[in-house]
N, C-alpha and C positions, 0 to 999 in steps of 0.2 A: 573401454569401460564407459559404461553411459553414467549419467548424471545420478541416478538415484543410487544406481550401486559405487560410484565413488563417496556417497553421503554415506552410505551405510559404513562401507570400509572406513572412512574419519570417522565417524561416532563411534565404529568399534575399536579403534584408536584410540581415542580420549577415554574412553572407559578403561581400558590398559595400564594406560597412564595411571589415571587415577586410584586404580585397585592397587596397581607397585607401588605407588607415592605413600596411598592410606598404612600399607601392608610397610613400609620401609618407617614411617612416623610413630605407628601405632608400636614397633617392636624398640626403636630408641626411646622411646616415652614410657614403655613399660619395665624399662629397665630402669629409668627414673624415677617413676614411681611407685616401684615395688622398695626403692630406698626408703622413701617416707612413708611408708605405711609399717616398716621394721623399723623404723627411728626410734621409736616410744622405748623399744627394748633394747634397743644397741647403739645408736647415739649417744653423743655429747648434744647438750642444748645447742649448743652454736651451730653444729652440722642439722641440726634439724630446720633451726631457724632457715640457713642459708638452704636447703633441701627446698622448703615452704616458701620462702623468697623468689629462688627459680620456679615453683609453679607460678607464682605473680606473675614475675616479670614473661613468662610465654603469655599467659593472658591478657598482659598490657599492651605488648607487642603487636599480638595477632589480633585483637579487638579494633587498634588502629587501622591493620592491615586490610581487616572483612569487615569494614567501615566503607572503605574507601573500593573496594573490590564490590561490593556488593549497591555500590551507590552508581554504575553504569547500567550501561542500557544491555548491553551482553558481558557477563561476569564470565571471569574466565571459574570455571567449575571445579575442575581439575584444581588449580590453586587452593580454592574456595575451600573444596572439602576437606583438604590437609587441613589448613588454618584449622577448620570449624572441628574436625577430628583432635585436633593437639588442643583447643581451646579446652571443648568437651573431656578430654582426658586428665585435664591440666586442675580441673572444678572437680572433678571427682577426685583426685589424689589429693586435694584438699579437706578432705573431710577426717582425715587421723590425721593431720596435720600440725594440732595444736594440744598433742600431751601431758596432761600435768609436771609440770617439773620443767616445761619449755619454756617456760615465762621471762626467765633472766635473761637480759639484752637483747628482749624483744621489743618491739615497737608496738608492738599491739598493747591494749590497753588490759590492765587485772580485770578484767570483767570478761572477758574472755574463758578464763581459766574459773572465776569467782561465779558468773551468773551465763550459764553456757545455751541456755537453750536461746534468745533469741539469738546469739550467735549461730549459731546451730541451724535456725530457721531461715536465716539469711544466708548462709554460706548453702543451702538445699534449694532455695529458691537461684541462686547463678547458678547452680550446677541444671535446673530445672531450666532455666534461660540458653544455657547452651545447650542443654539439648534438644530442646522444639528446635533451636538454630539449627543444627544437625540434622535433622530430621527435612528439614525446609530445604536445607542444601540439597540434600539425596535427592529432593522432590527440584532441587531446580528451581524453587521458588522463592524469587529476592524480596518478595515484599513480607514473607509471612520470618524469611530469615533475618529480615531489621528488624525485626518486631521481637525475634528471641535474642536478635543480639542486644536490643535496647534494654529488655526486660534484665540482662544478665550486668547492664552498665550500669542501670538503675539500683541494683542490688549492692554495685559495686562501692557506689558512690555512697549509700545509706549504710554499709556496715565500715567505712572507712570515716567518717562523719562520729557512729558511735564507738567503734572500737581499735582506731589506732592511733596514738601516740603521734604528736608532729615533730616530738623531741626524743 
């Protein structure tokens, strides 16, 4: 096998990979968060909160993780687009996340529930930050994916500043 068709056969490898990994991520996460998007109506406040809490906490996680992944000089890809996949899914199951009637031993602040739209604005804007990241993954390209992941940390830090509780 000569050199180019060995490269071809590894890339069409890694792509493999990566479509199992996507396809294995995207079906455990949408079982997650098909829960929270029926919370509003079949939920206890607490299982919503804790529902809303695990999408945090994958976002907190993988933000660290395609931080540090995407700050080399060859990103593993393959990794990369799972993260940027579960992140990406993780911000949009966020958005029926915060139901009237959820309020009680939350952490999040009554403005939340009381004054929803820039809430609202901000939680659209990370979800808009991972997805250009997403988008930059697919393309392969780490500088334009720090820059959705940054937009999406920025967001994170600005609606946590206005609207969560440290108590």
């Amino acid at each position: 096998m000569n050199q180019q068709t060995a490269q071809a056969h590894s890339s069409e490898t890694i792509h493999r990979k990566a479509v199992m990994a996507s396809m294995v991520a995207l079906v455990t996460l949408g079982a997650l968060f098909s829960t929270v998007a029926s919370a509003a109506e079949n939920l206890s406040s607490e299982k919503i909160i804790n529902a809303r809490q695990s999408h945090f906490e994958t976002i907190d996680k993988n933000m660290k993780q395609l931080g540090k992944a995407l700050n080399t000089s060859t990103p593993d890809w393959v990794n990369v687009r799972v993260l940027a996949e579960q992140s990406q899914q993780a911000a949009s199951g966020l958005k029926n996340a915060f139901p009237q009637g959820s309020e009680d031993g939350s952490r999040a602040k009554s403005a939340v529930w009381s004054k929803p739209t820039q809430f609202n604005r901000l939680m659209a804007e990370m979800d808009q930050g991972f997805t250009e990241m997403l988008v930059a993954v697919n393309n392969q390209d780490s500088r334009s994916a720090q820059q959705g992941l940054k937009q999406a940390g920025a967001t994170c830090k600005s609606c946590h500043r206005q609207y969560r509780s440290l108590w």
